[in-house]
C-alpha positions in Angstrom: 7.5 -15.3 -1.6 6.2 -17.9 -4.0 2.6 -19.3 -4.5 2.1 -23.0 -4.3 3.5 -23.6 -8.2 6.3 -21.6 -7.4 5.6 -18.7 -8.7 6.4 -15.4 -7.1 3.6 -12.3 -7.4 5.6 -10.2 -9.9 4.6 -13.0 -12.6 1.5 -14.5 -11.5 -0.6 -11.5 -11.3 0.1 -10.2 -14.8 -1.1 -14.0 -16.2 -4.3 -13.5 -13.9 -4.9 -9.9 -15.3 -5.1 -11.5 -18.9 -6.8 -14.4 -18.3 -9.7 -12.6 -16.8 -11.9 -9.4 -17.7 -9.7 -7.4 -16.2 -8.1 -4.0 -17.2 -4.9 -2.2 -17.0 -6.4 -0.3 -13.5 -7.6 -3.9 -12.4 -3.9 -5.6 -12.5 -2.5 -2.5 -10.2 -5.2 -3.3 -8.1 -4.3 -7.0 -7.9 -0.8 -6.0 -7.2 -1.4 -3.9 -4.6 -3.8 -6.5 -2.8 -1.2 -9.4 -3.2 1.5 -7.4 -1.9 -0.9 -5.8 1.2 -1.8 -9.3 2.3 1.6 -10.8 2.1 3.2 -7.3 4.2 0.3 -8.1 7.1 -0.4 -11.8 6.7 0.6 -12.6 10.5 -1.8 -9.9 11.1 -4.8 -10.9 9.2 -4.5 -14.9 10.0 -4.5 -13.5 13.6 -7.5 -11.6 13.1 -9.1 -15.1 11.5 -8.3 -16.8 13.9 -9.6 -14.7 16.2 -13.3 -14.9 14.7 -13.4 -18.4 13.6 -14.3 -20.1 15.9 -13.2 -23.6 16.2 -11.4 -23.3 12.5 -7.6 -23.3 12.5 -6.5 -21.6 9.3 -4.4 -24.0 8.2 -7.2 -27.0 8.5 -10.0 -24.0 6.2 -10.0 -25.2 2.5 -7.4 -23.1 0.6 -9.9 -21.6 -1.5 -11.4 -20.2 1.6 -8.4 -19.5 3.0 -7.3 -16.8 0.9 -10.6 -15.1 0.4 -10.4 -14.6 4.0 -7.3 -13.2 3.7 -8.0 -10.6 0.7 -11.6 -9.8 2.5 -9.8 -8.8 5.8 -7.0 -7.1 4.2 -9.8 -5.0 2.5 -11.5 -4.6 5.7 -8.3 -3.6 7.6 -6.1 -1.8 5.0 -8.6 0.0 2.0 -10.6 2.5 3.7 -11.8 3.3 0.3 -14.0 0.0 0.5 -16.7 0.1 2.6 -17.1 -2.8 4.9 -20.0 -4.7 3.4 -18.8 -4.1 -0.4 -15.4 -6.4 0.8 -17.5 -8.9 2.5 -20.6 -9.1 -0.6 -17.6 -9.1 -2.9 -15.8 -12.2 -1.1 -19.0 -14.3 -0.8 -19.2 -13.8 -4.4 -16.3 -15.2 -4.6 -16.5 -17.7 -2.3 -19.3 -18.8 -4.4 -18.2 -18.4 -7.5 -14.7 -20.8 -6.5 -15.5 -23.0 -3.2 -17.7 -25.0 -2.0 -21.7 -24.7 -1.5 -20.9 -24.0 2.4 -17.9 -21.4 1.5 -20.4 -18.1 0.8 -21.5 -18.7 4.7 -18.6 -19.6 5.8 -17.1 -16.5 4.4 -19.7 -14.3 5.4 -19.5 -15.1 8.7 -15.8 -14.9 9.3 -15.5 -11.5 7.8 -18.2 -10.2 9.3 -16.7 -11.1 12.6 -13.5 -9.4 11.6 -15.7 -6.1 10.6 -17.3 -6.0 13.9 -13.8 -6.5 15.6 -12.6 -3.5 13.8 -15.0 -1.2 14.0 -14.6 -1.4 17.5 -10.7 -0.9 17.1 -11.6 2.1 15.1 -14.3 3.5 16.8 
């Protein structure tokens, strides 16, 4: 699978490792989270769906779009990351790259999802 400039995982996350304060640890991290989102991405747009309310996923900005899908996937797949530090660490981003609404927007969403499976879990 290829991003939207045609450029498949294997590539692009290497050039994002070194064109951000990343280390070697980070870039296996990154990999791992590409690769987990894109094995279970029916799953976790089902799971947005599911908690947003009146948003189809393909009408959210993309930005938002794929923090969604790295939050949940963090959520739903790294139970070494507690709920709220995948949420508080996708607002930041939401904040950092979207819009003035996204942090909300994010927040909102995800916390949803958390509630949702918690409840699977529990």
């Amino acid at each position: 699978m290829m991003d939207a400039l045609g450029i498949d995982p294997e590539k692009a996350i290497p050039l994002f490792a070194m064109t951000s304060d990343s280390t070697a640890s980070d870039e296996d991290y990154y990999r791992e989270t590409v690769q987990g989102v894109w094995a279970h991405l029916e799953e976790i747009d089902g799971l947005i769906a599911s908690a947003a309310a009146n948003w189809r996923i393909e009408r959210m900005a993309l930005v938002d779009r794929n923090i969604l899908r790295l939050g949940t996937y963090e959520i739903c797949h790294s139970p070494d990351v507690p709920f709220v530090v995948a949420i508080n660490e996708a607002v930041d981003l939401a904040k950092r790259f979207g819009s003035d609404e996204s942090g909300g927007f994010i927040n909102g969403i995800l916390d949803k999802i958390s509630e949702i499976t918690r409840k699977k879990k529990g």
